[in-house]
C-alpha positions, 0 to 999 in steps of 0.5 A: 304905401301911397300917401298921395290924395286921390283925384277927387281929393285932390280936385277939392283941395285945388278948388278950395285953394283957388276960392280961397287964394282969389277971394280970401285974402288977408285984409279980407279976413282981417274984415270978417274977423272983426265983423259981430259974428265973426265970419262970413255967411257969404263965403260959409254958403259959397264954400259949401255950395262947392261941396266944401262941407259935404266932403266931411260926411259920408253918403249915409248923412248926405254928403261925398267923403267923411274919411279922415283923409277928407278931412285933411284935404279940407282942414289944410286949406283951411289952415292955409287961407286962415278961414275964421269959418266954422267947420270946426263946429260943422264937422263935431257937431254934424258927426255927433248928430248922425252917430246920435241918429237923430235930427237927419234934417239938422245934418243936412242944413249944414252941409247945404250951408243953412245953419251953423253948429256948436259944441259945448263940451269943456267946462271951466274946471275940465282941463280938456278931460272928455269924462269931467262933466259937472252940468246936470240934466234933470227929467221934468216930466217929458222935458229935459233941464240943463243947469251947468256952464261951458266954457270957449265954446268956438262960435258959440255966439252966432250958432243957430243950435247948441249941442251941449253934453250933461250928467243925466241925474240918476242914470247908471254909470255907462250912460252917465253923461248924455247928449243935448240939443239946446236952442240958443234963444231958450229961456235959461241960456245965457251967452257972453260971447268975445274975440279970440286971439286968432280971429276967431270968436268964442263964447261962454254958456251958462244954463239955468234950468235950460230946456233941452231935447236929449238925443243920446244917453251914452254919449261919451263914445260919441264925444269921442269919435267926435272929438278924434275927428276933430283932432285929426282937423285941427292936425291937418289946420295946423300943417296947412299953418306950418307950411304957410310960414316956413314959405313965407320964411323962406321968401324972407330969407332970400330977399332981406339983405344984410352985409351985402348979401341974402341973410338966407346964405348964413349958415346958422340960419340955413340950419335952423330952416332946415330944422324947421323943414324937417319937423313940420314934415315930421308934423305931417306924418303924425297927422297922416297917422291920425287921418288912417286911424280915424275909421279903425279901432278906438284904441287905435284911434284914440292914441294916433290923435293924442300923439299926432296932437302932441306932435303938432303942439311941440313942432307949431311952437318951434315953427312959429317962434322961428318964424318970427324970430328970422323975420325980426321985429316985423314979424311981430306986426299986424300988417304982416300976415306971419303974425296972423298965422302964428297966433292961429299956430298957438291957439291950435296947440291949446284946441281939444287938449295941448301938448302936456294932456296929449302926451299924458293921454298917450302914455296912459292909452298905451299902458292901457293896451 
């Protein structure tokens, strides 16, 4: 099988590398990251004007891609220029407006870069299962009313709308949990947002009798498919980090100097490269296991996300203690990009599930089978 992107893909991938290299670099991030909103319209808008977001629908929604291997060109230059953007959010919460069928015009703006989107899904006592839903929605007439929290909501501060899952009091068991849209200003939203770790930002959602529009009753299979698609982008974010630090490592080896000679001609540490080599190559596969299965059957789905999720949870803490275990107490500086990359590696291994519930999952989809 050719795992090789096809020229188109591979088009985009160069030109996205290209902004990103010539534009984006690291003192630069360092400055969007510590702006009020946390990323950068400018770039947002310049980046889907190149057709960076369009790649991540299909024709039917307004744009030119949308499989999963499109997913992966986009999301590993992502990972690789550290981009604190939400497309995160841009492809969940586009995917989950065009599965819904509504708000064609809300799926458009995103991809012409006119709006940003969030998705509020995991509550405080969730623990990353999709079915643990405790926000209610009640019918006041032809208005729908929200009463529940969300919590680490990815750029929940600066969206322009808010697509927040529910319990429809009253529904039957199979459309028990609905889909809403929720405006950010909306009397009974209440947002505390803060910096995260990585660069990035979040935030928590509170509703109190919020208004809301519902856009899907049975919104658990596309809660799904939305986060299956995510998964497959965080996998793909993760293998561009990967990458970025084992060339970085390698970089460093060559040219510290110790007893005379490159510390990357010690045997030890020859060793330990190569195992770093070896499963970050691991670590892809896993993700081009996922970006195939996006399109298939749920079963199918479902489990090559769990276990590429898996995957790259256990190869990103390996990847990131190493290096910067070899760059020694530098690697832990803030003037040294490694550092930057690793916490991203480390947030992602906690994004829409970690290692243990993926693993958990795996187990119990198969089972299941």
């Amino acid at each position: 099988m050719d795992f090789n992107h096809s020229e188109e893909r591979q088009m985009l991938a160069d030109t996205l590398a290209r902004y990103l290299m010539q534009r984006y670099g690291i003192e630069d991030r360092h400055l969007i990251s510590a702006s009020d909103r946390g990323w950068s319209k400018e770039h947002w808008e310049a980046l889907a004007e190149l057709g960076v977001v369009g790649a991540l629908f299909g024709e039917a929604e307004g744009g030119f891609g949308g499989g999963g291997f499109d997913i992966a060109v986009v999301f590993e230059q992502i990972g690789r220029g550290l981009v604190v953007e939400p497309f995160l959010g841009a492809l969940m919460g586009g995917r989950l407006l065009s599965r819904a069928e509504a708000s064609v015009d809300l799926v458009e703006r995103l991809i012409g870069g006119d709006m940003t989107i969030a998705f509020a899904h995991q509550e405080p006592l969730g623990r990353y299962d999709l079915e643990d839903v405790g926000t209610v929605a009640r019918a006041q007439g032809d208005i729908w009313e929200l009463t529940g929290d969300k919590a680490v909501v990815p750029q929940l501060g600066s969206a322009d709308a808010i697509l927040v899952t529910s319990r429809i009091e009253g529904a039957s068991e199979t459309q028990a949990i609905g889909l809403f849209l929720v405006e950010p200003g909306t009397t009974g939203v209440d947002i505390r947002d803060y910096p995260l770790i990585d660069g990035g930002r979040a935030g928590e959602l509170g509703l109190h009798a919020a208004a809301a529009r519902l856009l899907a009753r049975d919104a658990l299979p596309l809660v799904e498919d939305a986060v299956a698609a995510g998964l497959v982008a965080l996998c793909w974010e993760a293998v561009g980090v990967m990458s970025v630090l084992r060339d970085a490592t390698l970089d460093y080896l060559r040219t510290r100097q110790q007893f005379g000679a490159p510390i990357g001609k010690f045997q030890a540490l020859q060793h330990r490269m190569a195992t770093v080599a070896l499963e970050i190559e691991q670590a892809r596969s896993a993700a081009i296991n996922a970006a195939a299965a996006l399109e298939g059957s749920r079963d199918a789905r479902e489990r090559s996300a769990s276990a590429a999720k898996y995957t790259i949870g256990r190869v990103g803490t390996l990847v990131a203690e190493e290096a910067i275990q070899m760059h020694g107490g530098i690697g832990m500086t803030w003037e040294l990009p490694v550092s930057h990359y690793a916490k991203r590696l480390t947030l992602i291994g906690h994004q829409l599930g970690d290692e243990d519930h993926h693993l958990e999952r795996f187990i119990t989809l198969g089972r299941a089978a």
